[in-house]
Every structure is written in structure tokens, then in C-alpha cells.
Backbone bond lengths (Angstrom), bond angles and torsions (degrees), N, CA, C in turn:
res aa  C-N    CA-C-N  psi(-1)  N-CA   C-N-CA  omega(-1)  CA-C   N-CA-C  phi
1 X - - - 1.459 - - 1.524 110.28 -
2 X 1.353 115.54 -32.00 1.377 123.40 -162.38 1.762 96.91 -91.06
3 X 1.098 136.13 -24.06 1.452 150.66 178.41 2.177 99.51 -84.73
4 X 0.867 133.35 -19.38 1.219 143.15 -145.30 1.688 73.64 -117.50
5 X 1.150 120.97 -67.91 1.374 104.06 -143.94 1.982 90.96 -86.15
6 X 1.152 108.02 -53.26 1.739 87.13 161.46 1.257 137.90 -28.43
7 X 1.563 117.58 -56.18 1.080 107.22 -156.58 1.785 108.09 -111.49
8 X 1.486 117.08 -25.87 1.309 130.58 167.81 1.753 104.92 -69.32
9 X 1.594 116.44 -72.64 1.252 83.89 -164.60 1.496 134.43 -83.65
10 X 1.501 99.08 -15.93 1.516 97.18 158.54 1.688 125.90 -43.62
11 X 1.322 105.33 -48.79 1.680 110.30 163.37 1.793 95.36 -26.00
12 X 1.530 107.81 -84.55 1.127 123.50 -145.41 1.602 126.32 -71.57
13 X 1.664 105.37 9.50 1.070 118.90 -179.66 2.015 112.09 -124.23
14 X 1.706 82.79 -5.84 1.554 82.08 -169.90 1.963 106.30 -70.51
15 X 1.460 113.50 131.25 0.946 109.38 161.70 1.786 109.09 111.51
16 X 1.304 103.15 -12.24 1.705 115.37 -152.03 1.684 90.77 -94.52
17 X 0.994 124.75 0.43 1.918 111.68 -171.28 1.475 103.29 -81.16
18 X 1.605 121.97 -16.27 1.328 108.30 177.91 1.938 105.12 -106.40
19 X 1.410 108.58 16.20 1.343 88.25 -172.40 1.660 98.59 -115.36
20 X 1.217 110.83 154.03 1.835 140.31 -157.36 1.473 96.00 -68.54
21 X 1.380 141.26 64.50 1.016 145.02 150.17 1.724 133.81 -13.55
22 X 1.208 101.93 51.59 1.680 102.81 172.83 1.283 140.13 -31.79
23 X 1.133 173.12 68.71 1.697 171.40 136.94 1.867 101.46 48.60
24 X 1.561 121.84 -30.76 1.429 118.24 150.78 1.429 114.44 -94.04
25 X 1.312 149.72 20.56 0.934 155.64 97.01 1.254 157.13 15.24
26 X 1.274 96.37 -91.78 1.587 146.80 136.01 1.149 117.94 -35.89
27 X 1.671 116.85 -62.15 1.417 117.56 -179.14 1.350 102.79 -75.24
28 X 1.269 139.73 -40.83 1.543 120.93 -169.25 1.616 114.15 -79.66
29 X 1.595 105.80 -3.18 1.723 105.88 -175.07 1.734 80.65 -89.45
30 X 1.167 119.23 -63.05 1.735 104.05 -176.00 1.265 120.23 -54.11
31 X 1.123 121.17 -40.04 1.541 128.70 174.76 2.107 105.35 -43.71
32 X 1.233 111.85 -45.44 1.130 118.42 -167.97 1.793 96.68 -89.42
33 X 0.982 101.99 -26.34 2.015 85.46 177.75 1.386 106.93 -79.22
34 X 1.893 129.67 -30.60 1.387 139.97 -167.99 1.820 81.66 -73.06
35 X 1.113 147.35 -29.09 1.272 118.29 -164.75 1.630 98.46 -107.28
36 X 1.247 109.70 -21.61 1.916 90.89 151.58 0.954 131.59 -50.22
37 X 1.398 110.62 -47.66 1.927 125.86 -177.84 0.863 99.19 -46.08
38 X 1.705 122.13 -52.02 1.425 104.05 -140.96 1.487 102.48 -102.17
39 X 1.436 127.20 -18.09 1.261 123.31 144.91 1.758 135.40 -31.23
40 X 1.321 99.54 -52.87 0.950 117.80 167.01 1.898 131.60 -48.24
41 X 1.453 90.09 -44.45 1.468 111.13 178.01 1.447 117.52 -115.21
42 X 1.524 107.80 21.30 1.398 114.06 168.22 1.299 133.65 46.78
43 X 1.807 91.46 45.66 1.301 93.64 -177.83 1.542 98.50 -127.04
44 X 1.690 125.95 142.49 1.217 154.41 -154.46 1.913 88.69 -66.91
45 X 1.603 115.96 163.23 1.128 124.91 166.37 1.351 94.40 -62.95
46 X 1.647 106.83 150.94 1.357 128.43 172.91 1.797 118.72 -49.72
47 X 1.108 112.34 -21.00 1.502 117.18 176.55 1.516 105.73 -74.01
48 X 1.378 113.82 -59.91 2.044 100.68 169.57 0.777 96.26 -104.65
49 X 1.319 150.49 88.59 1.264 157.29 125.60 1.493 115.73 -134.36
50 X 1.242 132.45 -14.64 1.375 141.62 -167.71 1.359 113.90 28.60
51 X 1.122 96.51 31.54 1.977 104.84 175.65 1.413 107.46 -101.02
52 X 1.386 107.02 118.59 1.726 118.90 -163.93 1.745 95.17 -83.19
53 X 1.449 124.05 170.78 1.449 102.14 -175.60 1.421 110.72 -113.85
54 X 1.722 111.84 41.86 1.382 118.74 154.26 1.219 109.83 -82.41
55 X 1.687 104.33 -31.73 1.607 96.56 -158.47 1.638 104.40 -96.40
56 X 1.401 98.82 2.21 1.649 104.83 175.11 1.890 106.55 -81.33
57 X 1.497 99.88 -30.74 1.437 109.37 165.57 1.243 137.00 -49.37
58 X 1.511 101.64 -53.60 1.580 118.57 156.49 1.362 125.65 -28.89
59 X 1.967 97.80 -77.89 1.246 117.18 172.43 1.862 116.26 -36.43
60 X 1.203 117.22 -28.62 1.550 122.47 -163.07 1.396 85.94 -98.32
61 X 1.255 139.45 -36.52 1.290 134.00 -135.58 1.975 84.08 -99.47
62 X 1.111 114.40 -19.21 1.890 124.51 -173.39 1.073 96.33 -94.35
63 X 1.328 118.95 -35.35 2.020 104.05 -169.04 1.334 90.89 -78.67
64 X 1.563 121.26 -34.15 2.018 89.74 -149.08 1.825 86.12 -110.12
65 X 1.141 125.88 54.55 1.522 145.01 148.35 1.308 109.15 -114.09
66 X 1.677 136.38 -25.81 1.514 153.44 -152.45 1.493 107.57 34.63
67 X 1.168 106.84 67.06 1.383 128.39 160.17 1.593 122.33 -38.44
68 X 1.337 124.87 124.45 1.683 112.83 -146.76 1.726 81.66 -86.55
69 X 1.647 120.35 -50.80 1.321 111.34 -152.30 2.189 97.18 -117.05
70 X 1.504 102.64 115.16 1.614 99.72 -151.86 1.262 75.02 -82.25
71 X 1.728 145.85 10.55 1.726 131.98 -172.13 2.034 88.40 -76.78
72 X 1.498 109.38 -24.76 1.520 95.76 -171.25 1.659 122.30 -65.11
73 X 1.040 117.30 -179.47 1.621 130.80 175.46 1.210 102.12 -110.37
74 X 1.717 103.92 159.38 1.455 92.25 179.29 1.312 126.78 -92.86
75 X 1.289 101.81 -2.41 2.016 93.76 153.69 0.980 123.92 -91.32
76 X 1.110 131.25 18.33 1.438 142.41 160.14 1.237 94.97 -81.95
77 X 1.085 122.57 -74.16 1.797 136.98 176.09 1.601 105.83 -8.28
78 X 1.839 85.56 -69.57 1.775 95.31 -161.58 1.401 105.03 -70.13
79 X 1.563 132.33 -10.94 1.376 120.51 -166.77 1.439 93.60 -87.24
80 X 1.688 115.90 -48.80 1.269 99.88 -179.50 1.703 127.98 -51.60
81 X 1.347 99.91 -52.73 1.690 100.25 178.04 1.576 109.62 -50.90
82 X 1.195 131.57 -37.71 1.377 133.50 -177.95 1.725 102.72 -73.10
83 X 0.937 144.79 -18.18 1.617 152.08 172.52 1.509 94.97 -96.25
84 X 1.103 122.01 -26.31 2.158 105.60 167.80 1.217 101.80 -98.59
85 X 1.328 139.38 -35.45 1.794 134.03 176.51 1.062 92.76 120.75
86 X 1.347 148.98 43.85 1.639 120.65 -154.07 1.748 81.88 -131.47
87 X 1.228 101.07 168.74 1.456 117.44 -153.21 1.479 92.21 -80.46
88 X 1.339 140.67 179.39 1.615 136.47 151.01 1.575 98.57 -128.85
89 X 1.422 102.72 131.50 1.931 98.64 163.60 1.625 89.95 -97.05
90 X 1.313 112.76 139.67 1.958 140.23 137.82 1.630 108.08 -72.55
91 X 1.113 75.98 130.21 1.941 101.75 144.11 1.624 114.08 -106.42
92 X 1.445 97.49 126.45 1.513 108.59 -176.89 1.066 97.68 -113.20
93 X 1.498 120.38 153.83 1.601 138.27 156.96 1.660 117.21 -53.28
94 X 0.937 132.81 120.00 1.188 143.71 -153.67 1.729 102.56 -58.40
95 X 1.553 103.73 -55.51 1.863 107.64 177.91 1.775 87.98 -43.85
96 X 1.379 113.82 -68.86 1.640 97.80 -152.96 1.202 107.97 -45.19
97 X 1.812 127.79 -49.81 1.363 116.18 -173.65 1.723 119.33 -53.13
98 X 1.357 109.46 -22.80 1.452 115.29 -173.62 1.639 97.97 -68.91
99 X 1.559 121.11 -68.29 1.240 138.53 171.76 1.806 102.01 -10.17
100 X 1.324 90.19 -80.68 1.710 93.02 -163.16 1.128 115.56 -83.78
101 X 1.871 124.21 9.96 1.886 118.87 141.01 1.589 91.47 -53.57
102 X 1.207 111.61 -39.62 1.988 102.90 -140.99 1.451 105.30 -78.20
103 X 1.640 99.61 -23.79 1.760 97.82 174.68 2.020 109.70 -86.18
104 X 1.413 118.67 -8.79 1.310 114.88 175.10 1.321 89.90 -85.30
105 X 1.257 136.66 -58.09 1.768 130.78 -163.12 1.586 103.72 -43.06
106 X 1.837 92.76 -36.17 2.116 84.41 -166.21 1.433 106.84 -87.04
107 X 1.547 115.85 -25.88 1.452 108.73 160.21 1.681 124.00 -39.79
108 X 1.651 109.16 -54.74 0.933 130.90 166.30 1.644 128.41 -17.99
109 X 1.954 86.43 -62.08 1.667 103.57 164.29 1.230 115.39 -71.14
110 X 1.124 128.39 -47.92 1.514 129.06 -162.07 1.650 97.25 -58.85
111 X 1.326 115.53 -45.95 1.843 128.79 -173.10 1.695 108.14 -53.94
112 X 1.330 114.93 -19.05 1.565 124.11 -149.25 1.943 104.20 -57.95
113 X 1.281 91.42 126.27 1.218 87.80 163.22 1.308 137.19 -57.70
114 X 1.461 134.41 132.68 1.227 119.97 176.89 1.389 132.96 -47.99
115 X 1.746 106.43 -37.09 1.503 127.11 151.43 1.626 147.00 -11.63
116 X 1.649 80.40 -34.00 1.590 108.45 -154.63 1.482 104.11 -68.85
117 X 1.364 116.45 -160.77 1.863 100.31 -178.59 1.235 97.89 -102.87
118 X 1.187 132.95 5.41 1.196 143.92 171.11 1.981 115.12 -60.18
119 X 1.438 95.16 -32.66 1.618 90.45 -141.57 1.886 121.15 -73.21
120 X 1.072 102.90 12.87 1.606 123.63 159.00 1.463 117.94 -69.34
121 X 1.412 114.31 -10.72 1.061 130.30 -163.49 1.969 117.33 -114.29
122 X 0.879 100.74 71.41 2.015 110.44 -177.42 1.504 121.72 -16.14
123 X 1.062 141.77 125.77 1.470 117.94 -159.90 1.443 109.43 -78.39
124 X 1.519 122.91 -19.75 1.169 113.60 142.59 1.047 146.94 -18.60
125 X 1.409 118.82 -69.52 1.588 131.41 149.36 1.211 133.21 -37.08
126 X 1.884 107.73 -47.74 1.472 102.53 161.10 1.294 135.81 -41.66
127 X 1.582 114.16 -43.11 1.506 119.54 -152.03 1.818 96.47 -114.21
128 X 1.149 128.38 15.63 1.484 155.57 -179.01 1.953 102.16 -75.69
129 X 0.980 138.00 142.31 1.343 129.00 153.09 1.763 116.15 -63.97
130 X 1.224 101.15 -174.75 1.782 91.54 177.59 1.726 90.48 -109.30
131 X 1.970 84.88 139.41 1.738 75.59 171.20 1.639 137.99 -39.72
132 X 1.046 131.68 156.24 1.063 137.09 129.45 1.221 155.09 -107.34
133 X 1.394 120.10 107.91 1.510 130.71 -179.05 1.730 101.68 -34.02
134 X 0.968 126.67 -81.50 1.437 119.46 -176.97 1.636 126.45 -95.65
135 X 1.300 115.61 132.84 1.481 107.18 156.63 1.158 140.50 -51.27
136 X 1.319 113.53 122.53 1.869 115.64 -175.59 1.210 98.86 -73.68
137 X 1.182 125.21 136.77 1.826 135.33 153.78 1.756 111.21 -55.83
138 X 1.235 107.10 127.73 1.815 104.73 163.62 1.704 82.41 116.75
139 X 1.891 97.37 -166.63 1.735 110.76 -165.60 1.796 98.30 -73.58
140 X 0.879 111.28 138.92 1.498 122.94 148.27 1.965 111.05 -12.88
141 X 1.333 113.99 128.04 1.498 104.70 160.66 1.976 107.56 -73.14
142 X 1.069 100.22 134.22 1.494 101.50 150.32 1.670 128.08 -84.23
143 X 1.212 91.40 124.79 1.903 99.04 170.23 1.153 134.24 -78.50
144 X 1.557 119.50 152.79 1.499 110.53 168.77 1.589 118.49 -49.86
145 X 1.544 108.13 -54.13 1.685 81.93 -167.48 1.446 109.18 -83.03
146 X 1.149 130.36 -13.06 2.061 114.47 169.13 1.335 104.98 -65.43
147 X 1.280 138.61 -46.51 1.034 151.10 -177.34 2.024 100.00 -44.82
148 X 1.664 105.56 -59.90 1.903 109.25 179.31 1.105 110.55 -70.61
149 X 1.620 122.60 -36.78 1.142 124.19 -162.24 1.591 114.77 -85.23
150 X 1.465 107.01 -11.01 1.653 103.74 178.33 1.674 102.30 -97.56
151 X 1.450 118.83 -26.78 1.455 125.32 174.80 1.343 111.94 -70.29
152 X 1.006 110.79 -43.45 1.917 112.28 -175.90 1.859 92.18 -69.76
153 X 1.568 115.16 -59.77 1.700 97.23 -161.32 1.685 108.32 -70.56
154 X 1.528 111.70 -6.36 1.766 99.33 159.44 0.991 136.49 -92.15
155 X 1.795 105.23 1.58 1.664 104.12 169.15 1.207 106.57 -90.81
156 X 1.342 131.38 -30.80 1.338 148.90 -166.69 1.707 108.79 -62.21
157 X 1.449 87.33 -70.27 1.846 115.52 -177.71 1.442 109.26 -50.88
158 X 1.612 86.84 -77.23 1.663 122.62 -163.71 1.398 98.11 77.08
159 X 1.704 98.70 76.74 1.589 102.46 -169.82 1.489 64.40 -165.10
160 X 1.484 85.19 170.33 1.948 110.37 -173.19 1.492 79.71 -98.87
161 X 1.694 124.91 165.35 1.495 149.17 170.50 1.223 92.39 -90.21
162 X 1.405 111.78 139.29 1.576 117.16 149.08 1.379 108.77 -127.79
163 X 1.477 139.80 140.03 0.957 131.78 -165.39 1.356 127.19 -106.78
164 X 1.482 95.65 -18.27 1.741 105.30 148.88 1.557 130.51 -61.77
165 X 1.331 97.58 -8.50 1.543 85.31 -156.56 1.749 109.16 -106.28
166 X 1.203 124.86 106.85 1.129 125.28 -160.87 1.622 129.87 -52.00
167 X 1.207 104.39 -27.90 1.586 131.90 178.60 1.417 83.29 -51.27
168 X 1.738 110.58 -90.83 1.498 110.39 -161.38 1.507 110.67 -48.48
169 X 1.241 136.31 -23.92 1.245 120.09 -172.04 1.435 119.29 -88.03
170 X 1.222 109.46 -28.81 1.680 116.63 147.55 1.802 132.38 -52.11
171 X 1.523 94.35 -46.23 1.491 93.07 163.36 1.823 125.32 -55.64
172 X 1.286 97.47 -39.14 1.506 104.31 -174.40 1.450 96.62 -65.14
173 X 1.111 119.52 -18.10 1.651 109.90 -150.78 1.873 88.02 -92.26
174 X 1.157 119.48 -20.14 1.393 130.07 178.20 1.347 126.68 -84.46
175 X 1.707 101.22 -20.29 1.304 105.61 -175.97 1.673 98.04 -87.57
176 X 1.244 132.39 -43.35 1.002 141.74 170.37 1.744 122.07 -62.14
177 X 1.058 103.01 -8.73 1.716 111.74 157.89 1.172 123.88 -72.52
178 X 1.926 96.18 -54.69 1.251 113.90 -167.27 1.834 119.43 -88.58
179 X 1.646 94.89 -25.71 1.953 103.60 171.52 1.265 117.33 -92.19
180 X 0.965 122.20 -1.26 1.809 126.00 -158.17 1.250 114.77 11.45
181 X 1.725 108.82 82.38 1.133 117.16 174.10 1.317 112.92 -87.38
């Protein structure tokens, strides 16, 4: 487990904090770690196996703690370790670990010094697409930062992003001063 998550998902995350993370995406980067797990822990695809892949989570989340009695649950697990003090390692779904590089990277930006070699550059402009001479036919591409910047101010807010609107884009810029996300 401890070789798996070194050396597999680091592979599979290296490089991904600047790329536009889709909802099919997401599912096929988790889709592909749930069939490590369960490889790993020898357990059948979810169709004959009726093992949903929370509880394949569990199971991973007990072996690589070395869980004395595997009859427990894992809130049993975590209450006990939290009543001895003892540390707990998680296994996360790979999208989430990608997710919240992508919300530290944009913290990152939002934090930027004015200093930087950047600072000729309006933050407006930064977070702007690059023009385009012509219109593409079909939906709009989505970007990395509308894409962080409307997810981070609705976990934050729990308000929709608007990107015109200067208020909210100042707030974010405060929350990320003040939370160091």
C-alpha cells in the first residue's frame, strides 16, 4: 500500500495542478485508483463482489494503519485511534488530491506578490483568457482558473462566483490571505 501510493499515485498526479479537471476526468482518475485498491486487497469488481468503493476505502484505509482487529469499521477505527492519540493515515481519491493541489496553486496566485516578475501585469489580465481573433463554433472551453475560482468561492462563500463583480473577487483575494488555502 505504502509502495502504491508512492510510486503509482504520485506518477498519476504529477503535473495535473495546472490541468482543467473535468467531472469525466475525475471519474476515470478514481475509477483507475478504485481498481488498484481493490486489486490490491483482493477484492472482485464491484458487480460480483457487491463491494461499493467506500467500503473498499475503508478496507485500504485499515490495512495501511495495520489495524489489529479487520472485524472493526472505520469509525470504530478512527474513534479508537483518536482515544489513544495516535496519528491516522487516509487514502484519498486521487481527483480530490488533484482538486486541492489546484485550490493551493490558486491560493498561491491569489497570495502573489506584487514584486514578482509578474507585476506589470494587472491581476485582471492574469486570470482573463488570451484573446481571440476568431470565434470557435460549439460550447465555450472552460478554464483552469474559472473552473478554481468558482469552486474555491463556493466552498468558501456558498455563493455562486461572478466574475464581473468586483466585491466577490476581492473577497476571495482575502480569504486566501487570511486561510491559506
Amino acid at each position: 500500500m505504502l509502495v502504491y501510493n508512492a510510486v503509482i499515485i504520485s506518477q498519476i498526479t504529477y503535473g495535473l495542478n495546472t490541468l482543467n479537471i473535468t467531472p469525466g476526468i475525475k471519474n476515470r482518475l478514481n475509477s483507475f485508483h478504485m481498481r488498484g485498491l481493490r486489486y490490491m486487497l483482493g477484492i472482485d469488481h464491484s458487480y460480483y463482489s457487491h463491494e461499493t468503493n467506500d467500503s473498499v476505502l475503508e478496507k485500504a484505509n485499515l490495512v495501511l494503519n495495520k489495524a489489529q482487529n479487520p472485524n472493526l469499521s472505520w469509525q470504530q477505527f478512527r474513534q479508537q485511534q483518536d482515544d489513544d492519540g495516535q496519528e491516522i493515515k487516509t487514502i484519498r481519491l486521487v481527483g480530490d488530491i488533484i482538486l486541492d493541489r489546484q485550490k493551493t496553486l490558486l491560493g498561491h496566485l491569489l497570495r502573489r506578490d506584487d514584486s514578482d516578475l509578474m507585476r506589470h501585469v494587472a491581476f485582471d489580465d492574469e486570470l482573463k483568457r488570451p484573446h481571440q481573433l476568431y470565434k470557435k463554433t460549439g460550447h465555450p472551453r472552460a478554464s483552469w482558473v474559472d473552473d478554481n475560482l468558482e469552486r474555491v468561492y463556493s466552498n468558501i462563500f456558498n455563493d455562486a462566483w461572478d466574475q464581473t463583480d468586483p466585491i466577490k473577487r476581492q473577497d476571495l483575494i482575502n480569504a486566501a490571505m487570511e486561510y491559506k488555502f
